[in-house]
C-alpha positions as CSV (number, residue, x, y, z in Angstrom):
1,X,0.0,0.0,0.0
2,X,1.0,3.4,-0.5
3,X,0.1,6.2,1.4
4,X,0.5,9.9,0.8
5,X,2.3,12.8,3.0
6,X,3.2,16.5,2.9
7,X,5.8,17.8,1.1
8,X,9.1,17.5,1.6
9,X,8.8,14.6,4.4
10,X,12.1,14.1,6.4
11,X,11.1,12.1,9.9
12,X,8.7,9.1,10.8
13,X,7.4,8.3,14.3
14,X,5.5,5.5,15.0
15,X,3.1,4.9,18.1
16,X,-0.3,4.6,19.6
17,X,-1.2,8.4,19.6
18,X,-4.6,8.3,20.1
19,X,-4.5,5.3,23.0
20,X,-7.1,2.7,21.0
21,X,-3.4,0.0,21.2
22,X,-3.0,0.3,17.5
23,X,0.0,1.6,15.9
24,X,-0.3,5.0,14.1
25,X,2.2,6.9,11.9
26,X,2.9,10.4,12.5
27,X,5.3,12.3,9.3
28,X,6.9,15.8,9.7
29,X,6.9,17.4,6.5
30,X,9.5,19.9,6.6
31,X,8.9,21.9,3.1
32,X,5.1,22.1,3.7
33,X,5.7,23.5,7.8
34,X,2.9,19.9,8.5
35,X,2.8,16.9,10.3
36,X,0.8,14.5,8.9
37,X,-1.3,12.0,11.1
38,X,-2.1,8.4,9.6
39,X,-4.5,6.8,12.3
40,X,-3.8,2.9,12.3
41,X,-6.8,0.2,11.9
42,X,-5.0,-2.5,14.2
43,X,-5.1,-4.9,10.3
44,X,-1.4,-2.9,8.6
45,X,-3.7,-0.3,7.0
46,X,-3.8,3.6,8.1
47,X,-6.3,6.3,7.4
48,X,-6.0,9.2,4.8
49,X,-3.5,11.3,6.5
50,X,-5.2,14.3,8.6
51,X,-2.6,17.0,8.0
52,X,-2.0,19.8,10.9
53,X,0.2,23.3,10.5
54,X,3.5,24.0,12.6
55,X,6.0,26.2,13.0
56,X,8.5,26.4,10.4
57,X,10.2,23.4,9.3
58,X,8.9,20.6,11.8
């Protein structure tokens, strides 16, 4: 599967963010000043990526 990201991405964490024990995937995007936020289904596949604004160059 491919999944898509912001532009520019340059670092990967990986984690339960949202405390429902599946992994999630969150992506810094560095050229677009986003992190993007791919929610995990607990099967290997991930939502659309919910995109959020920061400060310059996460």
């Amino acid at each position: 599967m491919t999944y898509s990201t912001g532009t520019s991405p340059n670092s990967v964490a990986v984690g339960d963010f949202n405390n429902d024990t599946h992994l999630d995937i969150v992506v810094a995007n560095s050229k677009g000043n986003t992190v993007s936020v791919l929610l995990g289904y607990g099967n290997g596949s991930f939502t659309d990526q919910t995109t959020y604004s920061t400060g310059s160059q996460p």
